[in-house]
Every structure is written in structure tokens, then in C-alpha cells.
C-alpha positions as CSV (number, residue, x, y, z in Angstrom):
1,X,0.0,0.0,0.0
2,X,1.4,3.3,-1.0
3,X,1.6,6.3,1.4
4,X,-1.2,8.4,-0.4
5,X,-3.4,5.3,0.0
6,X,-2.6,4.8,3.6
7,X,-3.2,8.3,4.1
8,X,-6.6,8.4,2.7
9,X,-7.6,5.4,4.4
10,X,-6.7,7.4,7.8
11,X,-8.7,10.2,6.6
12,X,-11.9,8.1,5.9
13,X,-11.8,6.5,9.1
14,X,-11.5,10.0,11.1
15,X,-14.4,11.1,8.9
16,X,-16.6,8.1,9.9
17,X,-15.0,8.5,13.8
18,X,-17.7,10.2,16.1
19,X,-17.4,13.7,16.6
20,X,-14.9,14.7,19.7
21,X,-16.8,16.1,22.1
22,X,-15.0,19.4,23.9
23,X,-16.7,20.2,26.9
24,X,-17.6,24.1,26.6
25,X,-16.1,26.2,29.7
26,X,-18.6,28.5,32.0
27,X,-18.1,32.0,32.5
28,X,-15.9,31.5,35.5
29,X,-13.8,28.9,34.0
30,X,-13.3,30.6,31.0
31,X,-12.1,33.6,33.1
32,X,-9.5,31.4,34.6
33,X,-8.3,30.2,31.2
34,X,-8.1,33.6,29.8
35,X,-5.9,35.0,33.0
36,X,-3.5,31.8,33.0
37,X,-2.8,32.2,29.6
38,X,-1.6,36.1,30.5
39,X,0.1,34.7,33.7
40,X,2.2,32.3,32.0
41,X,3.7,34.7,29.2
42,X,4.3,37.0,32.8
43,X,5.5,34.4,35.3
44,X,6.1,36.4,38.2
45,X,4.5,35.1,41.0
46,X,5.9,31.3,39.8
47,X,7.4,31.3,43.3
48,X,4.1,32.5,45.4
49,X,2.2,29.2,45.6
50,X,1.6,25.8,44.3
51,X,-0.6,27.1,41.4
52,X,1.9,29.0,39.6
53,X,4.4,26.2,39.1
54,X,1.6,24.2,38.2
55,X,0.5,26.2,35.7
56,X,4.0,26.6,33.8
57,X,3.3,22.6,33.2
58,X,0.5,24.1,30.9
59,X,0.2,25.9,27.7
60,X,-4.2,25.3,27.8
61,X,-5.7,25.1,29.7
62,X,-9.1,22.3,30.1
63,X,-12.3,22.1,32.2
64,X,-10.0,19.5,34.3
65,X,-7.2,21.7,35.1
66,X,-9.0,24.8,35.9
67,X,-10.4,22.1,38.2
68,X,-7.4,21.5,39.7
69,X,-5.5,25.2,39.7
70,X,-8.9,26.7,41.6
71,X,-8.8,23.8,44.3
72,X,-4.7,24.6,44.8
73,X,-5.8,28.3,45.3
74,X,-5.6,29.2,48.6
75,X,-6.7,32.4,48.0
76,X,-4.6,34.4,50.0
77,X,-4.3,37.6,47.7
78,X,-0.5,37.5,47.1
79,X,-0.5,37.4,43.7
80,X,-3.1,40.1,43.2
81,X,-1.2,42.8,45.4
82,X,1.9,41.7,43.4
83,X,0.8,41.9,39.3
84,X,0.9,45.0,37.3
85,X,-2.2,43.8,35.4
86,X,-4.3,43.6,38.3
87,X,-7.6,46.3,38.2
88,X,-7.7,48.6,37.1
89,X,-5.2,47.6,34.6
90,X,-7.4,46.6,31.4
91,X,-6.2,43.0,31.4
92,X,-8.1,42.8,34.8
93,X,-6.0,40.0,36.3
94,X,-7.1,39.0,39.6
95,X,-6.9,35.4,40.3
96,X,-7.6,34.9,43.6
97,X,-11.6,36.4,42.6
98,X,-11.9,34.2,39.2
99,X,-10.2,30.5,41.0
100,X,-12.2,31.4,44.2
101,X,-15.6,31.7,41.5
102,X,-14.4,28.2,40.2
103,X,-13.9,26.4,43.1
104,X,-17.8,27.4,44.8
105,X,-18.8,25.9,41.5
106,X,-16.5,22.9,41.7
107,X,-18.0,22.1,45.3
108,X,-21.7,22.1,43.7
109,X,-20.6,20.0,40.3
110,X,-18.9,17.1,42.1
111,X,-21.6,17.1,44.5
112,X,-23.1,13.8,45.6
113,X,-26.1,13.3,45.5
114,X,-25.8,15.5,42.3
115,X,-29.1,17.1,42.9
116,X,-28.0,18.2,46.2
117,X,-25.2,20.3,44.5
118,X,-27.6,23.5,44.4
119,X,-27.3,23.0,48.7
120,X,-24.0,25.2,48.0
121,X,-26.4,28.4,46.7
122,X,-28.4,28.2,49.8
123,X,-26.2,27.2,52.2
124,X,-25.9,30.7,54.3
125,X,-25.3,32.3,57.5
126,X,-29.5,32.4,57.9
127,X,-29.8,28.6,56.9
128,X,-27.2,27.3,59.9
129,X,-28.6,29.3,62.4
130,X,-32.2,28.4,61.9
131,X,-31.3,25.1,61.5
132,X,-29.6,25.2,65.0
133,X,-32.4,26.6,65.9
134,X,-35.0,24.5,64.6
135,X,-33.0,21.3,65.8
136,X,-32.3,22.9,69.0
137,X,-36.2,23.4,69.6
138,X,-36.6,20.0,68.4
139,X,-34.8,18.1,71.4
140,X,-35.7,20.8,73.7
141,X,-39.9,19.6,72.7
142,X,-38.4,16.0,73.8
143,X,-36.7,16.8,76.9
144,X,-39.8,18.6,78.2
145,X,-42.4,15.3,77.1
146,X,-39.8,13.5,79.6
147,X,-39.9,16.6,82.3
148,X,-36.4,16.8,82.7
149,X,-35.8,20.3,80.6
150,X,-34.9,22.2,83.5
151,X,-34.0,21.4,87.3
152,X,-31.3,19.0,89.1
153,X,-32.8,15.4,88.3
154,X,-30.0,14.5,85.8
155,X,-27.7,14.9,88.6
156,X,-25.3,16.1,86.1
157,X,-26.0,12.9,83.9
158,X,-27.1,14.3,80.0
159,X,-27.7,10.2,79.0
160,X,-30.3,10.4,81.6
161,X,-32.1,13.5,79.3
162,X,-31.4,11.3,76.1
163,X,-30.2,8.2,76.5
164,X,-27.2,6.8,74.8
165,X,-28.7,4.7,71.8
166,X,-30.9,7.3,71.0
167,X,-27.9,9.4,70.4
168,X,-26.7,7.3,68.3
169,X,-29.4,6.6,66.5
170,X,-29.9,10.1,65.7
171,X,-26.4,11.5,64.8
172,X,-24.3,7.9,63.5
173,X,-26.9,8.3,60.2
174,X,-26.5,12.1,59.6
175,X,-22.8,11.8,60.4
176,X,-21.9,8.6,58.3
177,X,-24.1,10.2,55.4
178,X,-21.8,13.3,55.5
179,X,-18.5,11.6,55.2
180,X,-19.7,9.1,52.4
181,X,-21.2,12.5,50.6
182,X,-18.1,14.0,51.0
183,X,-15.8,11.1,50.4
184,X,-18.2,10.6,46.4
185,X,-17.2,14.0,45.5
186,X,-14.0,14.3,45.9
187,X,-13.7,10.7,43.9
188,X,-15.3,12.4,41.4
189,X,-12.9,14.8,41.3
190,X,-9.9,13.2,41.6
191,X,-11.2,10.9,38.9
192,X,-11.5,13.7,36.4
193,X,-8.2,15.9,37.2
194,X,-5.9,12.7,37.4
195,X,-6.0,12.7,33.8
196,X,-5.0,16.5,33.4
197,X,-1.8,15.7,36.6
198,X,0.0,12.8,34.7
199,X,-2.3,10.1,35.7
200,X,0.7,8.9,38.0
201,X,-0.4,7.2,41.2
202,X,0.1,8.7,44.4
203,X,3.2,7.7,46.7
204,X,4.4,8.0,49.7
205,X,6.7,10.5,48.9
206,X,3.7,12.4,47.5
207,X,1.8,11.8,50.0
208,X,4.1,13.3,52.9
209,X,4.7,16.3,50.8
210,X,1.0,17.2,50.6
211,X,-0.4,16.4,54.5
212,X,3.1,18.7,55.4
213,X,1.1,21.9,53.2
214,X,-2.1,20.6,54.4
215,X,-1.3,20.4,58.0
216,X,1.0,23.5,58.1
217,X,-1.2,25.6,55.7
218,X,2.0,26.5,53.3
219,X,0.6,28.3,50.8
220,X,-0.6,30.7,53.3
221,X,2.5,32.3,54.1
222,X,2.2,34.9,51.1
223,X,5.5,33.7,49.3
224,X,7.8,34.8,51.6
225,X,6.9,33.3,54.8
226,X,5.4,36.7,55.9
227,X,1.8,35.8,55.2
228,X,-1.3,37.1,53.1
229,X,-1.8,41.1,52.3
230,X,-4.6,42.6,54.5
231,X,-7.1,44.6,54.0
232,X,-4.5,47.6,53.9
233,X,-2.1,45.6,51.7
234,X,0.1,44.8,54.9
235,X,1.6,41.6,54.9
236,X,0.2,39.6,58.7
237,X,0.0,35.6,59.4
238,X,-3.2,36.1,61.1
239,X,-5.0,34.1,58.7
240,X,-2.7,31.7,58.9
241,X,-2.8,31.6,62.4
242,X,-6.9,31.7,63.2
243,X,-7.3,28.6,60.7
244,X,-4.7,26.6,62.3
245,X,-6.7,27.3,65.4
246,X,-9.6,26.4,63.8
247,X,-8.7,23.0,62.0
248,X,-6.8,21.7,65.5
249,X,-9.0,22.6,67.5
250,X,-11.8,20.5,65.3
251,X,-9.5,17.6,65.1
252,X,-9.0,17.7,69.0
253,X,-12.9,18.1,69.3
254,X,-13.2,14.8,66.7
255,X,-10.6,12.9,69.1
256,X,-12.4,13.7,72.4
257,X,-15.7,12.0,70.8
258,X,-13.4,9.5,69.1
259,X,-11.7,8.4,72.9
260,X,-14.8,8.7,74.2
261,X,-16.7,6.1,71.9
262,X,-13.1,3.7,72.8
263,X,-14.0,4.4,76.5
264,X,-17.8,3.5,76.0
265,X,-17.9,0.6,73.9
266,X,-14.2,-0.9,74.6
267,X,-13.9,-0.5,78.2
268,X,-17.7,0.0,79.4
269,X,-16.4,3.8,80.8
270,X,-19.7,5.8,80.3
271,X,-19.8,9.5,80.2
272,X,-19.8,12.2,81.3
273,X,-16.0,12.5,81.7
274,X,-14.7,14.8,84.8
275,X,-10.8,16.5,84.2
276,X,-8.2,15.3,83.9
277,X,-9.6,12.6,81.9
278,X,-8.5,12.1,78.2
279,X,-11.5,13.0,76.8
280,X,-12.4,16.1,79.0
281,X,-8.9,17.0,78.3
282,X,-9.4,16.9,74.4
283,X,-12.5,18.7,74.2
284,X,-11.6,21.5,76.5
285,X,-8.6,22.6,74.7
286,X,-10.2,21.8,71.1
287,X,-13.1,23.5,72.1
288,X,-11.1,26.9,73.6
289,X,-9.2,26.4,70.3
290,X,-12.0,26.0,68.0
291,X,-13.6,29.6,69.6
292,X,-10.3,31.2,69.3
293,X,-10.0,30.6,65.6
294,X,-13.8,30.9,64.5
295,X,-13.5,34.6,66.4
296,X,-11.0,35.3,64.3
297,X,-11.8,33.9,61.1
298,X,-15.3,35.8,61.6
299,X,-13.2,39.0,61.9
300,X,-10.9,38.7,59.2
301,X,-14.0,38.0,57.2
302,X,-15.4,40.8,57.9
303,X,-12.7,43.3,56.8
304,X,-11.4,41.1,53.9
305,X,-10.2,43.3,51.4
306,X,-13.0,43.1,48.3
307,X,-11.0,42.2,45.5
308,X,-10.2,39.0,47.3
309,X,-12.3,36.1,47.1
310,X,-15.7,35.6,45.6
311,X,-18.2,37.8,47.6
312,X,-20.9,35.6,46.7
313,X,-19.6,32.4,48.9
314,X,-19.5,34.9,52.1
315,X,-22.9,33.4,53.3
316,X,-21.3,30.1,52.8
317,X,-18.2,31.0,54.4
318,X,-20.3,33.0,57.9
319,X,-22.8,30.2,58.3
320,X,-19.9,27.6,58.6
321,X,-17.6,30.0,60.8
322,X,-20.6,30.7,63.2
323,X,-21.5,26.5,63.3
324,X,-18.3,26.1,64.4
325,X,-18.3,28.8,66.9
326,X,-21.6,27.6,68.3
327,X,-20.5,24.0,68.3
328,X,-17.7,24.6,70.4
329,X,-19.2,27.6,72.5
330,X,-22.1,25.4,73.1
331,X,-20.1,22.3,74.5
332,X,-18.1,24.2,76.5
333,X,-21.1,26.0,78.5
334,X,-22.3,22.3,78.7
335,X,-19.1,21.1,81.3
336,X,-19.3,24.4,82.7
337,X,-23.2,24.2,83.2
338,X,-23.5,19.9,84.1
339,X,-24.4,20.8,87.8
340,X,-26.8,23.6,87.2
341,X,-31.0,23.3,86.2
342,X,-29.6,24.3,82.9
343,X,-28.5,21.6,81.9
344,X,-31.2,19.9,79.8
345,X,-31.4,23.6,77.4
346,X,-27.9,23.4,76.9
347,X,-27.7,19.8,76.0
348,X,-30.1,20.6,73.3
349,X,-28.8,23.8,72.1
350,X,-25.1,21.7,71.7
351,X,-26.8,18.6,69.9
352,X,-28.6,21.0,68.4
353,X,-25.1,23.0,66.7
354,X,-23.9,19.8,65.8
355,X,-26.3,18.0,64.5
356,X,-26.8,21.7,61.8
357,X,-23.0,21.4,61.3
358,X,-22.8,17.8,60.6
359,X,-25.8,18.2,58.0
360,X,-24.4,20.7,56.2
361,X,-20.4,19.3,55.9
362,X,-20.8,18.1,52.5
363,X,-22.7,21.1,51.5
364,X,-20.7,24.1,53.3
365,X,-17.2,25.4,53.4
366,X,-16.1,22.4,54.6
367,X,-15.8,21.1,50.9
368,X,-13.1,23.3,51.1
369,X,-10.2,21.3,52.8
370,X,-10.9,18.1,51.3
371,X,-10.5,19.1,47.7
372,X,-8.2,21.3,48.3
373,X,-6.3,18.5,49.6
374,X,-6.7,16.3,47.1
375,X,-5.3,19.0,44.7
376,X,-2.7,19.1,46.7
377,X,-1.9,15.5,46.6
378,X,-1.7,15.5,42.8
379,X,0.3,18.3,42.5
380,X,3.0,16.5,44.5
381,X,2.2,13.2,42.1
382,X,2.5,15.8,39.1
383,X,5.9,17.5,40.0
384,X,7.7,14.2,40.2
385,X,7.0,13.8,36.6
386,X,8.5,15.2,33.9
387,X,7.7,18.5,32.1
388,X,5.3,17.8,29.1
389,X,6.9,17.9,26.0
390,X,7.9,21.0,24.3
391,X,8.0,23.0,27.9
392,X,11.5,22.2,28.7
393,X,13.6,19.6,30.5
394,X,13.1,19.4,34.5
């Protein structure tokens, strides 16, 4: 067979081949791919985060890895305060505003259920707090059927209010429901951006490089280990700071209920715990930690300069802060409160904070951490690779 015949058999077959299909960008999406392609003929902030040297590996720039660069974003603002095409320049480069646009619509599209992706649009500062407070009047309708919503006959005992396997019952479903919800997303989304990161399978090295950003927020320190502009463009680790107040102090609040369920079931130790036991221990400084870094988070919200971010996802970002707040606010007056008549209201008003918190995790800000994670994660698959061809030898 002759080369022109070969050739026209290839081009019959691609003519009979189904149309490829090229998924067509949103509005926000294509405002990413329009400012990476301006950021990589620039290059200047290559050494601020993890989404600059990422985005060198690129020349376009798909649905997949816009994905991916919005979920590395840690939107701390250095970049903005740094380019010369940032607003009111007429290229209009502001990247923290266009991945942070992405990444609230990343959280609804690998949603699961898929229908309960449109959660994210509603999911505000007035949803969590009339779901506390729905929830809260809820349990506080039960205690009084039993007569035990206010005075001393608990004797300081909350199981004798609600008893243990009704507990359970009520938060095991919600909670387990949460963390398969959130554990289908981010499949989804590691499924479609693995493609678009080498397709290499994480290792250990990998793996060790990412939990050390994750669990010491790196990309937070601006650059330059001097942390994210301010409101007033000076340089402060606060941010930094309040959510590594925040995340501890929720994994020390997880551990207390985590010991505690070992003491209960493993050892027949019920509650409620007195200090200096382990789990008393736990949730007293998780909770103190927790209320420090939700104060603050709150705050820096607040006065968060207004080129940064996506103003739209404030509601989102409020009602999670002010769950958190309440959760731990509300478990703390709880140890303080056990021996007062009290104690039955405040029982329900904390099961009532997290039962609203743990309904809303896959649905809320808390999306947040675990795909950004995950980004993360392939980022440190994809750097061990070598550079595509025709971008230059590693």
C-alpha cells in the first residue's frame, strides 16, 4: 500500500469517527483560562504558591485543570497585590476572585447526590442558624415530654435527658451520610483531574509532601513566609494563624468524641468524663481552640479586602464560621453548666449546633479542605513527573 493510500484510508476512518466532544467552559472557567494564559507569558508570581508552578506545566488550559489550579488556590491575595495587570489595569487579572468563582462551582458539580449540589447556593449564615435553631427546639420539645428540661434530676447525667442509643441513633446516620457524601465527590474529582496531573499514582513521597502543606497551611505564608496582604495591603500571618486554630482545634474536638466512643464501647467507661480525663482533656482545649480561631476567622472575614475572594460564597463562608463557633461555644457551656438546672437547654442547644454542622459538611465550606487536599496531593504526584513535551527539560 502506497503512502497516499494509507493516508486516505486514515482520513476516511476520522471522517466516519464520532465527533470529539470538547466540553464548553462556563463564564468563570473561562475567566481562569483567559488570565492563566496572561500569567504564564508573565511568570512572576511562579514562586508565590503551588498554582503558579503548576501552571507553567501548561500551555491550555481544560475544564480539568482549571479544576485542579482553583482547588490549589488558597486564596490568600499575594498574587493580586503583586501583578501589574491587576484592576484597574485593562487586562483585569485578579486570580484569587476568578479560581475562588471556580472552586464554589467545583464544590456544587462534584456534589453527591448530584441534585444536592444547588445546597451550596443556599447554604448561608441564615440557613445554619435556623437550623440550630430548629433542631435545638426539636430536642428541647423532647426533653420537656420527659420533664427533665430544666432542674437537678439528671444529677449532672445528660444520658439520663437522652439516652445513649438514642444518640446514636440520631447523629451515627447524619454523620456517616456526611462523610460518604463528601468522600463521592472528591472521587469524582480526583477521577476527572488525574488525567489532566500525569495520571501517575500517588506515593508515599507524595503523600508526605502534601499532609506537610495541608497540616502547616504552606501556601498561606504569602510567598515569603510573611503571610497574606490585608485589607491595607500589609503583609500579617493572622490568617494563617486563626485557621490553624480552627482545623486543630476541630480535630481535638473529633478525638475527644473518638476516645470517648473507645471508653464507652471498649472498656464500658460511660460519660460524662470529669478533668483530667483524656476525653475532658481533648475537648476543653479543642473547644477553647476551635472559639479562638472561628473569632477570628469571623473578623478577618469581615474586613477582607474586596477584590479577594468571591463575595458571593461569604454566606457560605459565615454560616460555617458561626457553626463552628456555636458548636464549640455550646459544648463548653455544657461542662461548665453539668451541675446547674440548665442543663437539659444546653444539652439541646449543643446537639442542636452539631447535628446543623454535621448536616451541612458536605454542602458548606467544609468542601473546602478536602478538595483542596486532594489537589494538593496530585500536584506532588504531578511535580515528580517530567515537564510535558515542548515546555522544557526538568
Amino acid at each position: 500500500m502506497s503512502t497516499l493510500e494509507a493516508l486516505a484510508r486514515e482520513a476516511a476512518a476520522l471522517a466516519d469517527a464520532p465527533p470529539r466532544v470538547i466540553p464548553i467552559l462556563s463564564a468563570s472557567e473561562a475567566e481562569v483560562d483567559r488570565q492563566m494564559h496572561i500569567c504564564n507569558a508573565c511568570r512572576y508570581c511562579e514562586g508565590f504558591c503551588a498554582v503558579f508552578p503548576a501552571m507553567t506545566r501548561r500551555l491550555e488550559f481544560g475544564r480539568a485543570d482549571i479544576h485542579y489550579l482553583a482547588n490549589l488556590c488558597h486564596n490568600c491575595g499575594a498574587c493580586l497585590h503583586a501583578c501589574q495587570y491587576a484592576p484597574p489595569h485593562e487586562f483585569a487579572v485578579n486570580v484569587p476572585q476568578a479560581m475562588a468563582e471556580v472552586r464554589g462551582q467545583t464544590y456544587a458539580d462534584y456534589a453527591w447526590p448530584p441534585a444536592l449540589g444547588a445546597l451550596y447556593r443556599r447554604n448561608g449564615l441564615t440557613l445554619s442558624l435556623a437550623l440550630v435553631a430548629a433542631l435545638t427546639l426539636f430536642l428541647v420539645l423532647g426533653a420537656a415530654k420527659t420533664g427533665s428540661l430544666w432542674g437537678s434530676a439528671a444529677g449532672g447525667n445528660f444520658y439520663r435527658i437522652f439516652p445513649h442509643n438514642l444518640l446514636v441513633g440520631m447523629f451515627a446516620p447524619v454523620f456517616l451520610f456526611a462523610a460518604l457524601a463528601l468522600a463521592m465527590g472528591v472521587r469524582r474529582f480526583w477521577r476527572d483531574v488525574t488525567p489532566a496531573t500525569g495520571s501517575a499514582p500517588a506515593n508515599a513521597p507524595a503523600a508526605a509532601e502534601a499532609a506537610d502543606a495541608v497540616l502547616r497551611l504552606k501556601y498561606l505564608d504569602g510567598g515569603h513566609g510573611e503571610g497574606c496582604p490585608s485589607e491595607d495591603d500589609a503583609y500579617t500571618l493572622a490568617r494563617r494563624r486563626f485557621h490553624h486554630f480552627t482545623f486543630y482545634g476541630f480535630m481535638l474536638c473529633f478525638a475527644a468524641t473518638s476516645v470517648a466512643t473507645l471508653y464507652h464501647y471498649a472498656f464500658g467507661w460511660p460519660a460524662p468524663y470529669a478533668l483530667p480525663s483524656l476525653p475532658k482533656l481533648l475537648g476543653v482545649v479543642g473547644g477553647l481552640s476551635l472559639m479562638v480561631g472561628t473569632a477570628g476567622l469571623w473578623r478577618l472575614n469581615l474586613r477582607r479586602h474586596p477584590l479577594h475572594g468571591d463575595a458571593k460564597q461569604k454566606p457560605m463562608d459565615r454560616g460555617f464560621i458561626a457553626l463552628l463557633f456555636l458548636t464549640s461555644a455550646s459544648g463548653l457551656a455544657l461542662w461548665l453548666g453539668r451541675g446547674t438546672p440548665a442543663l437539659a437547654l444546653l444539652l439541646c442547644l449543643h446537639l442542636g449546633a452539631v447535628m446543623a454542622l454535621f448536616a451541612t459538611l458536605p454542602y458548606g465550606k467544609f468542601a473546602h479542605g478536602v478538595f483542596r487536599s486532594a489537589a494538593l496531593l496530585r500536584h506532588a504526584v504531578e511535580k515528580r513527573l517530567p515537564n510535558p513535551v515542548g515546555l522544557g527539560a526538568d
